[in-house]
C-alpha positions in Angstrom: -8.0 23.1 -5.7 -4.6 21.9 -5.1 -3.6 18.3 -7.0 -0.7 16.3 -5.9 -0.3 13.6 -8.9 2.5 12.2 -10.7 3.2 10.4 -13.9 4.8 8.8 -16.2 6.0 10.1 -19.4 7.5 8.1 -22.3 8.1 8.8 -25.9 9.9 6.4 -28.9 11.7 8.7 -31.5 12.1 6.6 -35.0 12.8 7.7 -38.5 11.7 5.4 -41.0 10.7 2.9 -38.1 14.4 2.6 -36.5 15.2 4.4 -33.4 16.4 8.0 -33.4 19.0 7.9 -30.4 20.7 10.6 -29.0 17.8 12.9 -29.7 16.4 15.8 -27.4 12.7 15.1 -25.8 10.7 17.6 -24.6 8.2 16.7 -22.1 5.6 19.1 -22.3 2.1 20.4 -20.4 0.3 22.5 -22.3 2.8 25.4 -23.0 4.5 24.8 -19.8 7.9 22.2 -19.9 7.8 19.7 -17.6 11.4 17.8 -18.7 13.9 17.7 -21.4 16.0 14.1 -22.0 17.2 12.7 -24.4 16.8 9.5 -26.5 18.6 6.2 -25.2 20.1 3.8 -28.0 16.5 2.6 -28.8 15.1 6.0 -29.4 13.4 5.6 -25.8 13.0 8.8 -23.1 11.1 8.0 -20.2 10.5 9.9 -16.6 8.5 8.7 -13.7 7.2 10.2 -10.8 7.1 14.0 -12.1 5.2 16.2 -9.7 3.2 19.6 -10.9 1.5 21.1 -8.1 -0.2 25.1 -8.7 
């Protein structure tokens, strides 16, 4: 069976409960990356809309 969905993936890096910006994110599916990004000035990464089909 083949799925077609997408979502939304969002993480908030903080150290000592202020943002962490400029830091890598790795998005990740199991052992299998999805995306890397990297932290905004609030310690924010987000992607929409990411697609894994088998």
């Amino acid at each position: 069976m083949n799925l077609n969905a997408s979502a939304t993936l969002t993480d908030t890096t903080t150290s000592s409960s202020r943002p962490l910006a400029g830091q890598t994110v790795t998005f990740a599916v199991g052992d299998d990356t999805i995306r890397h990004d990297t932290a905004d000035s609030h310690g924010m990464a987000s992607r929409s809309g990411l697609r894994r089909v088998p």
